[in-house]
C-alpha positions as CSV (number, residue, x, y, z in Angstrom):
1,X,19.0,-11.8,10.2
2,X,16.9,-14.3,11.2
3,X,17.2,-17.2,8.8
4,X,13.4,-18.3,8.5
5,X,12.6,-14.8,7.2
6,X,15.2,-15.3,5.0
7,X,14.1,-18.4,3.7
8,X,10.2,-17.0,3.6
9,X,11.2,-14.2,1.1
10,X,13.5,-16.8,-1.2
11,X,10.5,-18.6,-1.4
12,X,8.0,-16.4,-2.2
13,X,6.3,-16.5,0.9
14,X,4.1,-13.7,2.9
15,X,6.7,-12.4,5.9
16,X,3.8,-12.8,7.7
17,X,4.3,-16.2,7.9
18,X,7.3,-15.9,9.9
19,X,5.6,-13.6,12.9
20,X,2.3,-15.5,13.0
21,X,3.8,-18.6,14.3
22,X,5.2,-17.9,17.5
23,X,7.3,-14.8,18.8
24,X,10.9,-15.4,17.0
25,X,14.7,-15.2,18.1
26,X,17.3,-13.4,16.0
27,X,19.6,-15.6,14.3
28,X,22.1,-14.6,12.0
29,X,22.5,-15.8,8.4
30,X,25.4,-17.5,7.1
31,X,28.3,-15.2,6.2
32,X,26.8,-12.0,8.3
33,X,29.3,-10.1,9.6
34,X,27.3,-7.4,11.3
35,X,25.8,-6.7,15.0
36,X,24.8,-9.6,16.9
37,X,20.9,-8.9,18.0
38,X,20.8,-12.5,19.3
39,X,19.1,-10.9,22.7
40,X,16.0,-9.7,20.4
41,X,12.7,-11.4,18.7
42,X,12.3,-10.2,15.4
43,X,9.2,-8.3,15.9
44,X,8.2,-7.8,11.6
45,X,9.8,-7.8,8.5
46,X,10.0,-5.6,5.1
47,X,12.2,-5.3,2.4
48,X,12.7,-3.3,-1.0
49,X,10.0,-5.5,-3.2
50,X,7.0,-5.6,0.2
51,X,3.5,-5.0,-0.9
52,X,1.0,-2.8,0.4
53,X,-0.1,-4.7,3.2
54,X,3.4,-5.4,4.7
55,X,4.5,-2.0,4.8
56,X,1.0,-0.9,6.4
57,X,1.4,-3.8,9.1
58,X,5.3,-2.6,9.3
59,X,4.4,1.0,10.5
60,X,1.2,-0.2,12.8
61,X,3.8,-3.0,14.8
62,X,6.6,-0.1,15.2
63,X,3.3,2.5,16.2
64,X,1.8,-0.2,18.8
65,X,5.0,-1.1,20.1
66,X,5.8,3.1,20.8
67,X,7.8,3.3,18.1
68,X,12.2,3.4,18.3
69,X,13.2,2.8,21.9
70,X,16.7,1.9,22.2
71,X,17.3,-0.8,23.3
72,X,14.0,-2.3,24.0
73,X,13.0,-1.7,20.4
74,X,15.0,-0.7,17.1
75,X,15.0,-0.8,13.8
76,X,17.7,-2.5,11.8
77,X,17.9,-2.6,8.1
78,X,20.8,-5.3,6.3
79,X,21.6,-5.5,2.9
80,X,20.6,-8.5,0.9
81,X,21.5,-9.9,-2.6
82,X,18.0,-11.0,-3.4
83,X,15.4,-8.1,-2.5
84,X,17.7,-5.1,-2.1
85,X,17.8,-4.8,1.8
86,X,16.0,-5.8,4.4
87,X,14.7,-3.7,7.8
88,X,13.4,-5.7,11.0
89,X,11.5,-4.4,14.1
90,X,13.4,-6.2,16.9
91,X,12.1,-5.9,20.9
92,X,14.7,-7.0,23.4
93,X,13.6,-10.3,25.2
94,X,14.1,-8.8,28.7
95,X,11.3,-5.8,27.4
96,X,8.6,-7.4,29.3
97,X,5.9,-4.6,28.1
98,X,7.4,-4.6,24.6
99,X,7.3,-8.4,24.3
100,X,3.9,-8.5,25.8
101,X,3.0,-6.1,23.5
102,X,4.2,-7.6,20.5
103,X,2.4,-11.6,21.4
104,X,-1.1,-9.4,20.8
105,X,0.1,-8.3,17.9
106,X,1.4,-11.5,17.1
107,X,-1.9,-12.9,18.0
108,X,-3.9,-10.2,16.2
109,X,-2.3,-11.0,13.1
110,X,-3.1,-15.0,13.2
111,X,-6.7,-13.6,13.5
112,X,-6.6,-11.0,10.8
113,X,-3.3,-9.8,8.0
114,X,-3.5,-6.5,8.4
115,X,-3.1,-4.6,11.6
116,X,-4.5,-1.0,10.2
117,X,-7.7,-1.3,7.9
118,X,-7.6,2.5,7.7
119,X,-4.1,2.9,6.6
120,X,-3.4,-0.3,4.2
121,X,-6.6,0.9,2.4
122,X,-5.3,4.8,2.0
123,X,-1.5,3.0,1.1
124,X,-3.6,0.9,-1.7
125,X,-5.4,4.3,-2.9
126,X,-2.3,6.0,-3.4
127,X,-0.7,3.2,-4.8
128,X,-3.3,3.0,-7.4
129,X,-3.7,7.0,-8.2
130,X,0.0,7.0,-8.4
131,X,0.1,3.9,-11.1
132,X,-2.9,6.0,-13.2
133,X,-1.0,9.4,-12.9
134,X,2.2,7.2,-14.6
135,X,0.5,5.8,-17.1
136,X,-2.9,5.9,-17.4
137,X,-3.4,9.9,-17.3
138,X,-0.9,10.2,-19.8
139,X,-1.9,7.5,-22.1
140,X,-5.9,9.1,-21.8
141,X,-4.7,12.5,-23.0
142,X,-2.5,11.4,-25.7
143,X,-5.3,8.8,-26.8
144,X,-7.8,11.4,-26.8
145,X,-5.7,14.1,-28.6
146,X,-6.5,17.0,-26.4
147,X,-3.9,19.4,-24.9
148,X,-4.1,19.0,-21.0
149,X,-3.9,22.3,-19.9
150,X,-6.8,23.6,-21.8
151,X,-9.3,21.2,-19.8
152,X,-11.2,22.9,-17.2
153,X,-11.1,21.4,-14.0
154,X,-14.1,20.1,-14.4
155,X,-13.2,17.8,-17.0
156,X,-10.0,17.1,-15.8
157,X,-12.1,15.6,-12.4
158,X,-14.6,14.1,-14.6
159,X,-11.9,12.2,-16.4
160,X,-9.8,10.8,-13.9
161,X,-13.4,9.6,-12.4
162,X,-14.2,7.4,-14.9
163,X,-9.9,6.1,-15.4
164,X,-10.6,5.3,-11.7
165,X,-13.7,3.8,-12.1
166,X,-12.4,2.0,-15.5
167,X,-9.3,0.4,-13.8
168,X,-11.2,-0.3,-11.1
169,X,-13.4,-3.1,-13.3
170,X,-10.5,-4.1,-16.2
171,X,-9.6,-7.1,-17.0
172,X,-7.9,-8.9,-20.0
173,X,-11.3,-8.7,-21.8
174,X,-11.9,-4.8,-20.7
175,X,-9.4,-2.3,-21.7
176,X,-8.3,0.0,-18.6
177,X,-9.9,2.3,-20.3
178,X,-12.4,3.1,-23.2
179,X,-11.9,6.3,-25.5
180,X,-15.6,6.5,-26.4
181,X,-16.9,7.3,-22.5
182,X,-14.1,9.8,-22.2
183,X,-14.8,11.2,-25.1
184,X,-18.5,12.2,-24.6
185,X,-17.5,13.2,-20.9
186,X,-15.7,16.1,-23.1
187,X,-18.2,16.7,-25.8
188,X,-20.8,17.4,-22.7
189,X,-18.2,19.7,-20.9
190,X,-18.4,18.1,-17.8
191,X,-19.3,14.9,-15.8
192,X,-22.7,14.7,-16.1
193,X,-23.2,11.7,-19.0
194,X,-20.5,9.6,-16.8
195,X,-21.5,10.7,-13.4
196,X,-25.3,10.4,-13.4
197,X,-24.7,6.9,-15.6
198,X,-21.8,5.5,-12.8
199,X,-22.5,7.2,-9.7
200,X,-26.0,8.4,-7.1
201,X,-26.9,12.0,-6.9
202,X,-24.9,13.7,-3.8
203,X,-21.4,14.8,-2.9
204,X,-19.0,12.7,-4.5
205,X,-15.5,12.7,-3.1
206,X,-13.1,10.4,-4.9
207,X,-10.0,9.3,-3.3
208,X,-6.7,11.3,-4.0
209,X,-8.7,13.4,-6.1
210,X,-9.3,17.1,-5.8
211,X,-13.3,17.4,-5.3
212,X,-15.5,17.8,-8.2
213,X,-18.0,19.0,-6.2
214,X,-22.1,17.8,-5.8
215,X,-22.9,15.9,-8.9
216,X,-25.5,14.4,-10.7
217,X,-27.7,17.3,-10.2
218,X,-29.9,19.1,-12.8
């Protein structure tokens, strides 16, 4: 495993740091007793605790480079005593399209950190419906005292609107969420208090939501 990578994630550093400065050599860590990929650059990095953005670039890189292609590219994950394990996108040095390949990524990515706007933000929408269906779904219903599977699905859209909309804009001096506006969302039977009061008239589709349908209307 290459070593500065290594030393990038002990340190708390982005593993973008590691690709953006020049195309990288394999190196193997001290005590590593596997394969010897000394022939490849270490194309991009993850590993068990990677955010968002570094799993999106992770899946772009392997996509732009034509994904798996032994042995011009591969995938090879280690184990590792700090973050779990650790998987690499390596190209072969004598890949000439591969290698070219990867310098504009290389290159794209000292520009810009993230190589597919579309995807990190669809990975961060999911991220952040799955945290409210853990936690903050739960936490609403049992707050509010109501027994989930008699809401319509009306209300159950209008409510996780406004827990989006809610966790969206908390902070230390906000609660995620605030009984009072949920609770007049279900004394009115549907969305229209919270949905004409948060959001214009029109078709509202909210991400990783099932559609509520055209809102805000009389």
């Amino acid at each position: 495993m290459n070593n500065s990578v290594v030393k990038n994630i002990l340190e708390g550093k982005d593993i973008r740091d590691s690709i953006m400065e020049e195309l990288t050599q394999w190196q193997s860590a001290e005590n590593y007793m596997g394969e010897d990929y000394s022939d490849y650059y270490v194309a991009y990095t993850k590993h068990r605790d990677s955010n968002q953005i570094d799993l999106s670039n992770f899946d772009a890189v392997l996509n732009q480079l034509g994904g798996e292609k032994e042995p011009n590219v591969i995938v090879v994950e280690y184990g590792h005593w700090a973050v779990g394990h650790v998987t690499q996108i390596l190209v072969h040095k004598d890949a000439a399209e591969a290698v070219a390949e990867l310098e504009n990524i290389t290159a794209a990515l000292d520009e810009y950190p993230v190589l597919d706007e579309t995807d990190y933000s669809e990975r961060e929408q999911k991220a952040f419906m799955d945290h409210i269906d853990d936690w903050a779904w739960s936490d609403a219903i049992s707050d509010l005292g109501v027994n989930e599977e008699e809401l319509t699905d009306d209300q159950k859209g209008a409510l996780q609107m406004a827990l989006y909309d809610m966790l969206s804009q908390s902070s230390a001096d906000d609660p995620y969420y605030r009984k009072e506006e949920l609770e007049k969302i279900l004394k009115n039977d549907y969305p229209q208090f919270y949905v004409t009061q948060k959001y214009q008239k029109g078709q509202q589709k909210f991400p990783g939501m099932k559609d509520v349908g055209t809102v805000g209307e009389e």
